[in-house]
TORMI-889627 format. One line per 5 residues: number of its first residue (from 1); their letters; for each residue x, z, y of C-alpha. Coordinates in Angstrom, 3 decimals, decimal comma. Each point is the difference from the previous one (the first is absolute). Layout:
N
NUM	A	X:Z:Y ~ ...
% end
This chain:
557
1	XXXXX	156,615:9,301:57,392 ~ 3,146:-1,264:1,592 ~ 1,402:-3,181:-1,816 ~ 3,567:-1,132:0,278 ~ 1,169:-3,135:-1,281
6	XXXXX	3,980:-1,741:0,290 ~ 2,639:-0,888:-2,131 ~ 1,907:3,462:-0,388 ~ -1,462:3,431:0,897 ~ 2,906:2,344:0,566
11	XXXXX	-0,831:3,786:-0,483 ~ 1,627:2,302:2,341 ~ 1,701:-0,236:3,433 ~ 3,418:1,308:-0,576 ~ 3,460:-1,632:0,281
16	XXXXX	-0,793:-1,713:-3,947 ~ -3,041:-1,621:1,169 ~ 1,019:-1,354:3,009 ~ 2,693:-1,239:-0,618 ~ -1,822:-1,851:-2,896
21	XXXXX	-2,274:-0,769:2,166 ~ 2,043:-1,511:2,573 ~ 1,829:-2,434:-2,854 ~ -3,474:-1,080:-0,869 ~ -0,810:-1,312:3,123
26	XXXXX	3,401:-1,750:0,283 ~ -0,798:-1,544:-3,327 ~ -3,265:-1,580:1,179 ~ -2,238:2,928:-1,656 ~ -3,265:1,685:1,147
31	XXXXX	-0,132:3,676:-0,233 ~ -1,994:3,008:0,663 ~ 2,026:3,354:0,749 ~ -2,328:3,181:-0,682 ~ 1,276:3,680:0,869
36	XXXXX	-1,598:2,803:-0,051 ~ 1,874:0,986:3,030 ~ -1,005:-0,472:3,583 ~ 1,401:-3,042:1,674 ~ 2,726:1,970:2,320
41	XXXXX	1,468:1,282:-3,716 ~ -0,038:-3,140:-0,842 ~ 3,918:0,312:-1,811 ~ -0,794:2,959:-2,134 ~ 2,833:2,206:-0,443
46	XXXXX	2,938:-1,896:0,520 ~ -0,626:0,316:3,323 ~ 0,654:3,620:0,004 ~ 3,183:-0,827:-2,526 ~ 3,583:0,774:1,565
51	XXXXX	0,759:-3,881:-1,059 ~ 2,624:0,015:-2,506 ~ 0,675:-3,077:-2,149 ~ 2,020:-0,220:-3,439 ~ 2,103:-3,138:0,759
56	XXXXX	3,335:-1,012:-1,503 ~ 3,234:-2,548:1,216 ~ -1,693:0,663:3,877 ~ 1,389:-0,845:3,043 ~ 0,160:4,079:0,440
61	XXXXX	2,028:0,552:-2,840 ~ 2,238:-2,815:0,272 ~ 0,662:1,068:3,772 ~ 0,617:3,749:-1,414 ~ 2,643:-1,009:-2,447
66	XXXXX	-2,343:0,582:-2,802 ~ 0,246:-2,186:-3,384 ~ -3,318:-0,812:-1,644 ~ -1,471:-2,356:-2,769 ~ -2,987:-0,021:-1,511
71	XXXXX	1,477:0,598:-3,091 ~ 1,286:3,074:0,716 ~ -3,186:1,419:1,445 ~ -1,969:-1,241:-2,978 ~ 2,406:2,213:-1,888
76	XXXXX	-0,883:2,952:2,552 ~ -3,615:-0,854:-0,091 ~ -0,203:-0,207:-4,194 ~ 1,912:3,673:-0,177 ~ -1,925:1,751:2,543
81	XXXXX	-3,558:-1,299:-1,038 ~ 0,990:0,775:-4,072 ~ -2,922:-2,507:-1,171 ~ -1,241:0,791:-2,980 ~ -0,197:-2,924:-2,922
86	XXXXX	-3,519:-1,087:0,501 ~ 0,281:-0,295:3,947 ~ 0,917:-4,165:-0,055 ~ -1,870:-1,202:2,868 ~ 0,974:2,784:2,437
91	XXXXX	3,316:-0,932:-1,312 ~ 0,114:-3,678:0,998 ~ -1,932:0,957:2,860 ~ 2,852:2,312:1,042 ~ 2,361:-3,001:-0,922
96	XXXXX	-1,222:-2,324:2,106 ~ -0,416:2,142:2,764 ~ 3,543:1,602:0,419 ~ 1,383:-3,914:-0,378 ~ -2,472:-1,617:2,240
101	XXXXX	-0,653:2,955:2,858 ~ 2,709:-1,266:2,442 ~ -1,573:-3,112:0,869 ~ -3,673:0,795:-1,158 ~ 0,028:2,965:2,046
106	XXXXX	2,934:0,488:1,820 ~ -0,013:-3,285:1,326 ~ -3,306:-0,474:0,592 ~ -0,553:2,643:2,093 ~ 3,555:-0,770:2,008
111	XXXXX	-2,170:-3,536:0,531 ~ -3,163:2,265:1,748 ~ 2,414:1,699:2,050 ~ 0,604:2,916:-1,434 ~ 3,018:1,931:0,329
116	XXXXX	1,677:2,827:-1,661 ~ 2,697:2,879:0,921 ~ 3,460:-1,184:-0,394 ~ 1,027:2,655:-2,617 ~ -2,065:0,029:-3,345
121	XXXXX	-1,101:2,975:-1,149 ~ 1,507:1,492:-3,446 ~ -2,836:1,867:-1,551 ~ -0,462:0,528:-3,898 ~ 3,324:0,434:-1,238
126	XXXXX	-1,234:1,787:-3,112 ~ 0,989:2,618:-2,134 ~ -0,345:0,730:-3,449 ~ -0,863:-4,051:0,146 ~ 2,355:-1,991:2,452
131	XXXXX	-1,904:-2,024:2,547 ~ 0,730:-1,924:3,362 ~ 3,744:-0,627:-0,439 ~ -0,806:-1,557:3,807 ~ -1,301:0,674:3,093
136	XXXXX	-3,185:-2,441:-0,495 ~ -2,379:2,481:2,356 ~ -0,622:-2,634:3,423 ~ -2,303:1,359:2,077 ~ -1,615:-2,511:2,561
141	XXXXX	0,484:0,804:3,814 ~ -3,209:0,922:1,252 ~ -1,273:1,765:-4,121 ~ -3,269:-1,351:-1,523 ~ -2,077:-0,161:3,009
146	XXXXX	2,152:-2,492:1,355 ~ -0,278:-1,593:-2,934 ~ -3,316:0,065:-0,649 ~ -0,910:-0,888:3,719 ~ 2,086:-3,155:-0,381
151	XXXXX	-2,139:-0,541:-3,585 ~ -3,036:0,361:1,435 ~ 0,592:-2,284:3,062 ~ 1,223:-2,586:-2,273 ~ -3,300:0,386:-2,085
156	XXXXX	-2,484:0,259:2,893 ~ 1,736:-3,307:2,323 ~ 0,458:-2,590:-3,324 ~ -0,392:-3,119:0,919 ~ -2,927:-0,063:-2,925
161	XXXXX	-1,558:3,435:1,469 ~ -3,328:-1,593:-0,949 ~ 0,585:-0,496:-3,727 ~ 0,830:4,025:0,354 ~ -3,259:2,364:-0,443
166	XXXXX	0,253:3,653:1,053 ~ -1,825:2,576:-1,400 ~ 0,237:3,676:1,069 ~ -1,538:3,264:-1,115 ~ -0,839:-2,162:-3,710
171	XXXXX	0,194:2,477:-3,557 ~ 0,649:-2,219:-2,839 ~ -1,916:1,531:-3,029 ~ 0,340:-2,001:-2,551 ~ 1,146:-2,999:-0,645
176	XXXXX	-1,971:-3,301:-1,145 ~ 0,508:-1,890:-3,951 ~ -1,759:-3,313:-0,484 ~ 0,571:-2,218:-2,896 ~ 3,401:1,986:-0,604
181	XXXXX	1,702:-0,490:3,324 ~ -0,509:2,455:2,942 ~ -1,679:-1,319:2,556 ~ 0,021:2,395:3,094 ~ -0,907:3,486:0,518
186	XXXXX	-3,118:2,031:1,561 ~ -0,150:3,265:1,848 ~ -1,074:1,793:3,194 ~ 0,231:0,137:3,695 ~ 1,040:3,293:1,092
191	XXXXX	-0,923:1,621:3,231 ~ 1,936:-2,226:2,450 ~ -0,040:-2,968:-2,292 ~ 0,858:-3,253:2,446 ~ 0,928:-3,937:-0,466
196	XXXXX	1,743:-2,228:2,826 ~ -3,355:-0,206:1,230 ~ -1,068:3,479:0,644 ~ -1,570:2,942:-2,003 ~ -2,955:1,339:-1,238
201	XXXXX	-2,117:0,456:-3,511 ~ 1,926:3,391:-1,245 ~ -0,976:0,667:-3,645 ~ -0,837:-3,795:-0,621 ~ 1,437:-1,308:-3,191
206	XXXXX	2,038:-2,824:-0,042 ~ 1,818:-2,810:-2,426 ~ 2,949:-2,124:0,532 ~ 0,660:-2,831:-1,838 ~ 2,813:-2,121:-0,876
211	XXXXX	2,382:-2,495:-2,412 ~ 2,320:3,129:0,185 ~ -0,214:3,677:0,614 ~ 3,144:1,743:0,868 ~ 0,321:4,307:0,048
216	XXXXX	2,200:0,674:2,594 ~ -1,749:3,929:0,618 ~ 2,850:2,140:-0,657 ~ 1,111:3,068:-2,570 ~ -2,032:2,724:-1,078
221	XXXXX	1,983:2,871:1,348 ~ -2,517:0,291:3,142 ~ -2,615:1,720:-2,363 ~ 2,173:3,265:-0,987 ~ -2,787:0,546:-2,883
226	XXXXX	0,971:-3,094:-1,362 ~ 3,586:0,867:0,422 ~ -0,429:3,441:-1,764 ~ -1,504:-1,375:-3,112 ~ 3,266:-2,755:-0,378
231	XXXXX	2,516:2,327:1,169 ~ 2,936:-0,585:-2,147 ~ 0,609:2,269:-3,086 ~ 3,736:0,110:1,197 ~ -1,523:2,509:3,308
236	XXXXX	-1,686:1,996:-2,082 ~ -3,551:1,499:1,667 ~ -0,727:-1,755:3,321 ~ 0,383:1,893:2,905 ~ -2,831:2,060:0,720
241	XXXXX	0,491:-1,004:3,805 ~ 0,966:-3,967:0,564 ~ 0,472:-1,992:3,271 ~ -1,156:-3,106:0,470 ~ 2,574:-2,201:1,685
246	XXXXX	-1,817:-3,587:-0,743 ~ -2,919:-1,648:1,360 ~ -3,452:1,640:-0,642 ~ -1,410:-3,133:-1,378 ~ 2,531:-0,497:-2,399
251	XXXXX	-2,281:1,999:-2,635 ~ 0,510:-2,965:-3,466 ~ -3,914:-0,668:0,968 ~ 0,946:-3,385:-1,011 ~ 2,419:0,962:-2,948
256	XXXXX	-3,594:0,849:-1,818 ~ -1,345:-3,680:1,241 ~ 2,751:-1,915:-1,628 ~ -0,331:2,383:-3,474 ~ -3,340:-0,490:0,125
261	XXXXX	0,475:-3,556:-0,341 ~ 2,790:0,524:-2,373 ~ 2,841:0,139:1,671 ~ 3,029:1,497:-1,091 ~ 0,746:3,127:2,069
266	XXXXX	3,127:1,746:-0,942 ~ 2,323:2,567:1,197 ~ -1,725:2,510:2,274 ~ 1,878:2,992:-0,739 ~ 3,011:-1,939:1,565
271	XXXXX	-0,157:1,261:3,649 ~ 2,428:0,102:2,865 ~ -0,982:3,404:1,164 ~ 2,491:1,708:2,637 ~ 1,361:3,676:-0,575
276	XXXXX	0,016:1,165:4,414 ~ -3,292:-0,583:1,258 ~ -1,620:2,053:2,713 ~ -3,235:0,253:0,942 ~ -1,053:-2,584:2,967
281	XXXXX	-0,939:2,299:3,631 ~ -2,251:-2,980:0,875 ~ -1,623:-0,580:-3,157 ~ -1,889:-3,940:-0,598 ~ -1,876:1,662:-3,476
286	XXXXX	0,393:2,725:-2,381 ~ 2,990:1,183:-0,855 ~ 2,270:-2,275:2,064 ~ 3,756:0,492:-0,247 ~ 2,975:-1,007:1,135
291	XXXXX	2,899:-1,111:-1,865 ~ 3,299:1,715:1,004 ~ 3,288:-2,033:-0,150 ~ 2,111:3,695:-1,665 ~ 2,725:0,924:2,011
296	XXXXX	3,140:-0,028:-2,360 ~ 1,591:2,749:1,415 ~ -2,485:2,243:-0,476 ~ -0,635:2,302:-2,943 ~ -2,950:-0,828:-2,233
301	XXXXX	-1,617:3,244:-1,228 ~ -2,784:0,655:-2,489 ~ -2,973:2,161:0,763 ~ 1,687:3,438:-0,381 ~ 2,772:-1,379:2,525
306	XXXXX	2,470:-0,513:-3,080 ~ 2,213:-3,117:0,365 ~ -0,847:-2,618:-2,341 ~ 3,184:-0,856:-3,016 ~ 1,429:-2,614:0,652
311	XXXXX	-0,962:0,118:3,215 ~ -2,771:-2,713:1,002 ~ 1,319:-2,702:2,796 ~ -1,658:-2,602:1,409 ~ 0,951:-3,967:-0,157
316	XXXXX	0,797:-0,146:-3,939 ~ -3,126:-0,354:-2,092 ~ -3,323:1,185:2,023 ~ -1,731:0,326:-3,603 ~ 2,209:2,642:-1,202
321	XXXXX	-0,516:2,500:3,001 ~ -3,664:-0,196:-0,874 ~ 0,765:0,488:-3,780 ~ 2,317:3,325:1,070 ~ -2,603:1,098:2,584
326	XXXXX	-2,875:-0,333:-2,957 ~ 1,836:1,697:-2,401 ~ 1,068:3,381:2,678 ~ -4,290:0,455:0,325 ~ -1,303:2,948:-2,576
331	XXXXX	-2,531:-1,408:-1,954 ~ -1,896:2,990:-0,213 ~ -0,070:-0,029:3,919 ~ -0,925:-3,130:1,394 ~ 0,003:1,566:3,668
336	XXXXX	3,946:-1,211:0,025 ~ 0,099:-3,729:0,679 ~ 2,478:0,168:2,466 ~ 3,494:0,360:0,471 ~ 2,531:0,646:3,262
341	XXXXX	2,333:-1,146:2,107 ~ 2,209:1,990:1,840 ~ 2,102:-1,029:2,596 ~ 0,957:0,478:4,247 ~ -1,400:-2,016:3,168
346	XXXXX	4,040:-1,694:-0,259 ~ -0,647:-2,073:-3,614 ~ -3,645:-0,560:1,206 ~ 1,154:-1,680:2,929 ~ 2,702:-2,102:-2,288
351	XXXXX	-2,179:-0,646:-2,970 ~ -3,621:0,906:0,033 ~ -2,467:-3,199:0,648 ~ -3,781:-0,473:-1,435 ~ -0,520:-3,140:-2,025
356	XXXXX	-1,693:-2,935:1,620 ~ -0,955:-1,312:3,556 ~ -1,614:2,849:1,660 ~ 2,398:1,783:0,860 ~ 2,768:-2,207:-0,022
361	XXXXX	-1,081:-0,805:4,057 ~ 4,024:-1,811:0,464 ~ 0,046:-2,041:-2,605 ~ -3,807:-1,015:-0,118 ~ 0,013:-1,199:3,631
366	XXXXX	3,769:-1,229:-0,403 ~ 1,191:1,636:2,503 ~ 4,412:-0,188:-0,048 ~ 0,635:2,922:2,213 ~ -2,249:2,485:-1,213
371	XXXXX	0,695:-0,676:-3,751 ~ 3,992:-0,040:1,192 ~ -0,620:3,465:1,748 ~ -1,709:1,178:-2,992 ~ 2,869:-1,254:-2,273
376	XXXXX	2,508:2,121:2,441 ~ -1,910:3,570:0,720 ~ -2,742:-0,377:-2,592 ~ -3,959:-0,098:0,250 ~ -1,355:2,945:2,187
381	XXXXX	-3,126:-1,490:-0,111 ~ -0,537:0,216:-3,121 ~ 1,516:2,949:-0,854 ~ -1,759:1,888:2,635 ~ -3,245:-1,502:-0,949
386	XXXXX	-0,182:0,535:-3,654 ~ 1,101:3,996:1,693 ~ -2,297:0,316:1,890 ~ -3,059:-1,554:-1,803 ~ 0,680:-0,110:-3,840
391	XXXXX	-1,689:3,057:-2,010 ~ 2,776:-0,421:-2,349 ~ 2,907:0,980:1,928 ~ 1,056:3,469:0,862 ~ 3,367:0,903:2,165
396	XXXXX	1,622:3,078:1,035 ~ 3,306:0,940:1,043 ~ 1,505:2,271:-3,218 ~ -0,900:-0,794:-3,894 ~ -2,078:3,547:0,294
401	XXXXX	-2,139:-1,637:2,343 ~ -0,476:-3,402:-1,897 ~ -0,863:1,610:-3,116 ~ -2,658:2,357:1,744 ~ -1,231:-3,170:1,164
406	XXXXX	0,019:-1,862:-3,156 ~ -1,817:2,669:-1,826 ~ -2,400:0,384:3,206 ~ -0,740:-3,341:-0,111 ~ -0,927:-0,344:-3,724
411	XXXXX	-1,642:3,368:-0,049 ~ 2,095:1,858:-2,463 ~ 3,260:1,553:-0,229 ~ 0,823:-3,048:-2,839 ~ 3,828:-0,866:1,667
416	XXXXX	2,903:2,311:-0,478 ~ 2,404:0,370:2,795 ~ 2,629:1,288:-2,376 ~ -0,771:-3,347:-1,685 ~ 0,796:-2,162:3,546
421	XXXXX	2,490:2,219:1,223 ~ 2,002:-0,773:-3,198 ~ -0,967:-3,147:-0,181 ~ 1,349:-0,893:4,044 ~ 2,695:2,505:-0,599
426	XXXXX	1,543:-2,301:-3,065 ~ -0,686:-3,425:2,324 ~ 1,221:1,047:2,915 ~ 3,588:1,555:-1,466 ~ 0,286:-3,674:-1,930
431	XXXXX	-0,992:-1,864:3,345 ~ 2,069:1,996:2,222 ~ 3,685:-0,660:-1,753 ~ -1,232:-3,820:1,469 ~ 0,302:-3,314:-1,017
436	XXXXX	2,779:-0,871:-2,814 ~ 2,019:-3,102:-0,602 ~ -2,625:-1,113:-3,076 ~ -3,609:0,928:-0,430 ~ 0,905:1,439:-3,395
441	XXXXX	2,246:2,709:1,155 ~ -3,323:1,773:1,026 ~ -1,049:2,540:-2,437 ~ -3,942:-0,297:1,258 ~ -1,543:-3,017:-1,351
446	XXXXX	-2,422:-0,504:3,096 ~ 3,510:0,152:2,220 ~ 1,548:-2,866:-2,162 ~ -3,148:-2,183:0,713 ~ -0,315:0,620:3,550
451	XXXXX	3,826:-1,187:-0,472 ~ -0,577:-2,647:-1,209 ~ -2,676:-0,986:1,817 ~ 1,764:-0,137:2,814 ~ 2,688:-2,616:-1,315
456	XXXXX	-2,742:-2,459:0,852 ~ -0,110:-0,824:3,969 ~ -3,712:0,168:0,263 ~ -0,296:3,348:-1,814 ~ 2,534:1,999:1,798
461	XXXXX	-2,038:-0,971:3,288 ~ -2,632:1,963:-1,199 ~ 2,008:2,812:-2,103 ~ 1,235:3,020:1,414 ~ 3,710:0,697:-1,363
466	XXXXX	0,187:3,549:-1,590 ~ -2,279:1,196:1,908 ~ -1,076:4,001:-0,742 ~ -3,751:1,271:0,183 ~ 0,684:3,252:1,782
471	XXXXX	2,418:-0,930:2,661 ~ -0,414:1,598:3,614 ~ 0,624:-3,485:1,367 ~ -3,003:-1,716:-1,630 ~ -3,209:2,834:0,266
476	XXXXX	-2,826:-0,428:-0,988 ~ -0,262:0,523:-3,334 ~ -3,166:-2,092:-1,356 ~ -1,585:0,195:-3,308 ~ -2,621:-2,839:-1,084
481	XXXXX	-2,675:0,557:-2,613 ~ 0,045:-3,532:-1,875 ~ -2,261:-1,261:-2,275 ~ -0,249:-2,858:-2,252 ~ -1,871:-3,016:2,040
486	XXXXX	-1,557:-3,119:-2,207 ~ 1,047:-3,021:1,425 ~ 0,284:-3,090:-2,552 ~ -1,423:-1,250:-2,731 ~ 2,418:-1,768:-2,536
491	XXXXX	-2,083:-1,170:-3,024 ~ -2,909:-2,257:0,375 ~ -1,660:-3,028:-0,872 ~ 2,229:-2,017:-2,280 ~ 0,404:-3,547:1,291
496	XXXXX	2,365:-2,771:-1,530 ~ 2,296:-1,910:3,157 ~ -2,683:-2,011:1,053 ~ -1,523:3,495:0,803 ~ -2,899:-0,815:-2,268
501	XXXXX	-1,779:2,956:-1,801 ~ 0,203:0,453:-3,489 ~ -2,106:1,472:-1,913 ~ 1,356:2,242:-3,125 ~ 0,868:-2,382:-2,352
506	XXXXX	2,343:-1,812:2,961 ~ -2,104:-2,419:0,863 ~ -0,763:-1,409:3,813 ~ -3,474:0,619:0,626 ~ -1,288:-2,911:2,171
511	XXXXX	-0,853:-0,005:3,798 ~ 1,665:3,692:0,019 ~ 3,574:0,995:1,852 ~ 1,765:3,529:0,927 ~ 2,636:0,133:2,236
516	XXXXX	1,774:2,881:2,459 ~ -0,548:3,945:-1,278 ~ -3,260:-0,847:-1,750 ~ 2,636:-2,249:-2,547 ~ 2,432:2,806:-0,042
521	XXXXX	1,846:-2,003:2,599 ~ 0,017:-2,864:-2,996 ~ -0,677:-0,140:-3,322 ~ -1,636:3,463:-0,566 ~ 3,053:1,867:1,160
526	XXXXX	3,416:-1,953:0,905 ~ 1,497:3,399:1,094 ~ -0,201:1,703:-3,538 ~ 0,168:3,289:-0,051 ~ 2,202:0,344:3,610
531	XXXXX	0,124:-2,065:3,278 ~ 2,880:-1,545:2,181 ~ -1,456:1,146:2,734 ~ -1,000:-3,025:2,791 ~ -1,127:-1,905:-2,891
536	XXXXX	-4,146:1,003:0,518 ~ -0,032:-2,283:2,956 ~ 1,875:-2,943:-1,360 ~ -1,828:-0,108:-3,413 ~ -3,461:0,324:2,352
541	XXXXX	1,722:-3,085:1,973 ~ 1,206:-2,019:-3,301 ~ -2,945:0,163:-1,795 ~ -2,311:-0,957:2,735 ~ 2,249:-2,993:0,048
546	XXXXX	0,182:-0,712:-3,904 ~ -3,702:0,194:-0,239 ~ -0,697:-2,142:3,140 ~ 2,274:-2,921:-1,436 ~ -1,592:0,596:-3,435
551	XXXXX	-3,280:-1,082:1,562 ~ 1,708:-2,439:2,187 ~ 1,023:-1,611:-3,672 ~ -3,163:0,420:-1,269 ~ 1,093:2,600:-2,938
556	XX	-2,439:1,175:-1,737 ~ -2,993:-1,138:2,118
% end
């Protein structure tokens, strides 16, 4: 058996443990990293993330004109997560992160070299709820694999690089309780299993002990089992088909550890699923998907092509499309997870974009010009990729056509073209009278928010202006099959600010820490029952941080 010994062993490789780990080292620590991963993943998936980061009173905003405190988006934050009584420490985990993110996070990574766009994003508006009355959305120059690259490096070239231990290709099983503390944790080498110092010894059992043990392994959502049996009673019946838009480790593995040894684990029905996932052409395990960013501008339809009332647009509260979308699918017929979008190769070119850094080539390898050209005439790339290759996407050149393919594509005769041809009929007379002197004096609610939308500078970049699906000028029509894809996991293992577990009746259990998804991003859900969006990477960074100068202090050691 392999035996670790140091002062902390951190458990998993992704942007929460390394950047914990990396504070360790710079306060004089030892530590072991284990991932289950392979060394060249070694990042998880933030590296794959598009890189945006919640921050408020930036440099961005200030330079945009924009006016924010962190008052103000504490008042954002409390309406759009509605907490519920009993949720106190995701609540002053919440706290302290919206006051402390600009120089925990913000800062911090400004210090590493990390840039962002100059125009925040202005995602999560809300609805029903109000949310970001700010843009607060800044994406880094160069998306999570810049990031993470820059992490990494940072890790791997510390001056103290030989207080660090890596461990690759390690499952944790279980964890390890002596004389009431937790002590370290004990698993297996999986095929491919490796240290600094080479590999070997696949299916050997292993422990790893320490003062401290910190999770750091992610959500649950990458087990879609799992994520059936919590799906939230607000959706209804999960989707009989699901994506899986996360990493395909993050599977709560270590969620059972830290109950077994009576932790508090809390929450798990809180997910940030998305609503316009796709299935992946190039597939890294079953059932990968993509996660669409919707077009505004073009119509959402249910599975019999009818329009959905209100109409469904993207950018104001990502939890309610999935809510709208669950509640369209028949019970009795649970070969319906899906829902359309119809629109023309014009507002694909304007709008369309797939979440994270794959496919974001411009902005992951920060290239000015090409991002600048895309900005201008749109991304053919893209557009003509996700065309040519997606098995989600049909196009034709009349609504006759698109339907046939729609229904040919599914396998049924399930969408109505009387139902689109009404539906584009209605939009397209509304769009076509153009754009008014106030959003309001548009009788279509998805034509007021497109309107107002485009007040914002960075929006109407990427938002056509009254733009109408069946316009001679903009052929192809395109229709995409969308599904739900799981992506985060917003409960988890209840820790107090020091990120120290606590067990049911609140209190820390010793030697034992959470932090990043497997904490709910802090405090067994800091989000609630909604997300800010760019606020998964920044909790992952602040509580690596928190629970690296906890240690530092000596808290609860």
């Amino acid at each position: 058996m392999e035996r670790i010994q140091d002062d902390v062993v951190v458990v998993g490789g992704g942007i929460a443990g390394i950047v914990a780990s990396i504070e360790l080292l710079a306060a004089g620590r030892r530590v072991t990293l284990l991932d289950r991963d392979t060394r060249e993943n070694l990042g998880g998936l933030a590296k794959e993330s598009f890189g945006g980061i919640f921050a408020v009173g930036s440099a961005e905003q200030r330079r945009a004109g924009i006016r924010d405190t962190p008052a103000q988006a504490w008042q954002d934050w409390r309406s759009f997560a509605e907490f519920r009584e009993d949720d106190a420490w995701p609540q002053r985990w919440a706290e302290a992160f919206v006051h402390d993110c600009h120089d925990e996070v913000y800062r911090w990574l400004k210090a590493r070299g990390i840039r962002f766009l100059p125009l925040p994003g202005w995602v999560e508006r809300g609805l029903a709820r109000p949310g970001n009355s700010a843009p607060r959305f800044h994406v880094i120059w160069g998306t999570g694999r810049h990031l993470m690259e820059r992490l990494v490096a940072e890790l791997l070239d510390h001056p103290r690089r030989a207080a660090l231990t890596l461990r690759f290709g390690h499952r944790v099983e279980g964890l390890i309780k002596e004389g009431g503390r937790i002590t370290g944790c004990h698993g297996r080498r999986e095929v491919g299993g490796s240290s600094d110092g080479g590999s070997g010894g696949d299916g050997a059992a292993f422990e790893a002990r320490g003062d401290a043990l910190i999770v750091a392994s992610g959500g649950i959502n990458g087990d879609l089992e799992r994520v059936r049996r919590h799906w939230h009673a607000d959706w209804g019946h999960a989707p009989a088909t699901l994506l899986n838009g996360t990493h395909r480790f993050a599977d709560g593995r270590l969620h059972d550890a830290v109950a077994a040894a009576g932790g508090c684990v809390t929450h798990l029905d809180r997910m940030w699923n998305y609503a316009a996932g796709v299935h992946h052409w190039r597939p890294r395990m079953p059932q990968h998907g993509l996660s669409l960013v919707p077009p505004r501008s073009a119509l959402w339809l249910d599975w019999r092509g009818e329009r959905f009332q209100p109409p469904l647009v993207s950018g104001f509260d990502t939890r309610e499309l999935v809510t709208r979308i669950c509640a369209a699918q028949p019970p009795q017929n649970p070969q319906r997870p899906y829902s359309w979008q119809l629109l023309n190769r014009r507002i694909a070119l304007k709008e369309l974009a797939i979440s994270g850094a794959e496919f974001n080539h411009a902005i992951r390898e920060r290239r000015i010009f090409a991002f600048m050209r895309e900005l201008a005439f749109g991304n053919r790339r893209l557009v003509d990729e996700l065309i040519r290759e997606c098995p989600d996407v049909v196009v034709a050149d009349t609504l006759p056509a698109l339907v046939a393919g729609m229904n040919a594509l599914q396998g049924d005769d399930a969408v109505s073209l009387d139902a689109v041809s009404d539906a584009v009929r209605r939009y397209d007379a509304e769009a076509g009278r153009g754009e008014p002197r106030q959003a309001g004096d548009y009788a279509d609610e998805q034509l007021r928010r497109i309107a107002e939308s485009r007040r914002y500078r960075a929006e109407r970049q990427r938002t056509c202006r009254c733009q109408k699906i069946v316009d001679d000028g903009a052929l192809p029509l395109i229709a995409i099959r969308e599904f739900i894809v799981s992506r985060k996991t917003l409960g988890g293992i209840q820790t107090d600010l020091d990120c120290r577990v606590l067990d049911a009746a609140g209190r820390p259990i010793a030697g034992l820490y959470a932090v990043g998804e497997a904490a709910g991003f802090g405090g067994g859900g800091m989000h609630g029952l909604r997300a800010l969006e760019g606020s998964f990477l920044g909790g992952c960074i602040y509580s690596g941080r928190r629970v690296a100068r906890a240690l530092a202090e000596g808290a609860g050691t």
